[in-house]
C-alpha positions in Angstrom: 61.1 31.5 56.0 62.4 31.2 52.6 59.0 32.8 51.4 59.9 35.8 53.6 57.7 36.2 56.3 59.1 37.4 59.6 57.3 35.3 61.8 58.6 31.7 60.2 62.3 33.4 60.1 62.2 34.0 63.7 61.0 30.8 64.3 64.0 28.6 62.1 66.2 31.4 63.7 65.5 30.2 67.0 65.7 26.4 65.6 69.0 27.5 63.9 70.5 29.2 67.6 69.1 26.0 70.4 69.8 23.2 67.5 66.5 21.8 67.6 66.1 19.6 64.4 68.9 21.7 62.4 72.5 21.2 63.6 72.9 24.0 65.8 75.0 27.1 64.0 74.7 30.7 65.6 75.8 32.7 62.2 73.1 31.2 60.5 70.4 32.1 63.1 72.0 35.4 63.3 71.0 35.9 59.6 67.3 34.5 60.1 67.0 37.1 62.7 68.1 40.0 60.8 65.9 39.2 57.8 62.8 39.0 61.0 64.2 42.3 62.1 64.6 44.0 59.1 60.4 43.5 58.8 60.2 44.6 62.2 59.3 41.6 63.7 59.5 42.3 67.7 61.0 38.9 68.9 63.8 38.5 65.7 64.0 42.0 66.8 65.1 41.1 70.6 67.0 38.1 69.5 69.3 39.4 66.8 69.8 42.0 70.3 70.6 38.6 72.2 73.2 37.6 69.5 74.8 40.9 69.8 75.1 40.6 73.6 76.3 37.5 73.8 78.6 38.0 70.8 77.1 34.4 68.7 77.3 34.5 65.2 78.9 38.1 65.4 81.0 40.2 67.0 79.9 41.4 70.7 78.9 44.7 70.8 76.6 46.0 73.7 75.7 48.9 72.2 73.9 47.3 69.6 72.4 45.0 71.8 71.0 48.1 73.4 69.8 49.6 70.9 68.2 46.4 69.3 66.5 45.4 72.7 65.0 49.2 73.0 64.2 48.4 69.5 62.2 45.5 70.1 60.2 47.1 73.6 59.2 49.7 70.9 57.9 47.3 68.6 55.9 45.6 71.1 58.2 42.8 73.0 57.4 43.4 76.6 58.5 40.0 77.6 61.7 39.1 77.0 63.3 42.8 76.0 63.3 44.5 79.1 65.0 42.0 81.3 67.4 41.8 78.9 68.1 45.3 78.4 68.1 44.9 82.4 70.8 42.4 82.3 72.7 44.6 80.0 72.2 47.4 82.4 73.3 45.8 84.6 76.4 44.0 83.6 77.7 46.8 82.1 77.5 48.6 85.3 79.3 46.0 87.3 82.0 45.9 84.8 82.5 49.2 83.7 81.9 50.8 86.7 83.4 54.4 85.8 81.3 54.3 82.4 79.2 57.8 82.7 81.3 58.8 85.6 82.9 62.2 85.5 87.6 60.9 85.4 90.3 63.1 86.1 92.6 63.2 83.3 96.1 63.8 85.0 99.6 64.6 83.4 98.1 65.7 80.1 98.0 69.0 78.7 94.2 69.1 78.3 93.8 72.7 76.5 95.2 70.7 73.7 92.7 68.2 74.0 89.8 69.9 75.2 86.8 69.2 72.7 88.3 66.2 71.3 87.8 62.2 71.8 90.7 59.5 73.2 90.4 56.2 74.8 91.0 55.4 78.4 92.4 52.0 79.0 92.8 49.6 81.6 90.3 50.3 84.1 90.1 46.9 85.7 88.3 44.3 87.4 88.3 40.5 88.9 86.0 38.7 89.2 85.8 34.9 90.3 84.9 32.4 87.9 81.7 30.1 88.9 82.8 27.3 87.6 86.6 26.9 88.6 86.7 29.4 91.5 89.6 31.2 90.2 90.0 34.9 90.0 89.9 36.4 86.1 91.1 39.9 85.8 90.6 41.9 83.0 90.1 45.7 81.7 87.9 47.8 79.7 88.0 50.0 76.8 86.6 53.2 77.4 85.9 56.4 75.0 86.4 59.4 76.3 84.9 63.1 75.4 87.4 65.4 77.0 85.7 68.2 78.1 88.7 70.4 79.6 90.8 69.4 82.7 88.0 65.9 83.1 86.8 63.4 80.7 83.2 62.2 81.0 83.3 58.0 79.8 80.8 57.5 77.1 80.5 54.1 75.4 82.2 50.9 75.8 84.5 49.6 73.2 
């Protein structure tokens, strides 16, 4: 790894991320990733994606762990990239169920806005929790292009 080849970065990556023989730190298998990505290495490639989605070793951001997971199917991981980009998908549309859905911006005066971005907030959701069985409620960020009297919802924040 420290001799820079991809493969052997991936590898103390994944060591790094499950803890296997190196106490277990998710920053560091973060950066082994990245250097395996950066070479184009396929699986760093889907995993630095996985540490996006999953917000270890940096911040969550699912737009990033789109992009890296399309990324890595590109580059040749058919195995583990697509279901992730599935789960994703798929999370993303259970939580943020309006995102890509045409809103109705109300009480605004929209020829002032028209053409420019905002954010939407506080379109929530419960859920119950597996584990303890209680109901969690929280809310998205959305951002919004304003395209006259409706907004269409375009990314997650």
């Amino acid at each position: 790894a420290e001799q820079g080849f991809a493969a052997a970065q991936y590898s103390l990556g994944r060591a790094y991320d499950q803890g296997e023989g190196v106490p277990q730190s998710y920053e560091r298998a973060f950066e082994l990733y990245k250097l395996g990505e950066a070479q184009g290495h396929a699986m760093a490639t889907n995993s630095l994606g996985w540490c996006y989605d999953d917000g270890k070793g940096v911040d969550q951001s699912a737009a990033e762990a789109r992009r890296l997971y399309e990324l890595a199917m590109a580059r040749g991981d058919g195995q583990d990239a697509p279901g992730n980009l599935q789960s994703l998908n798929d999370g993303i549309q259970q939580f943020c169920p309006l995102l890509g859905q045409r809103v109705v911006l109300r009480g605004l005066n929209t020829a002032a806005l028209n053409g420019t971005r905002g954010t939407a907030v506080d379109f929530g959701f419960s859920e119950r929790n597996p584990e303890t069985g209680r109901w969690v409620t929280a809310s998205g960020r959305y951002t919004v292009r304003l395209d006259g009297p409706e907004g269409r919802l375009v990314k997650v924040r």
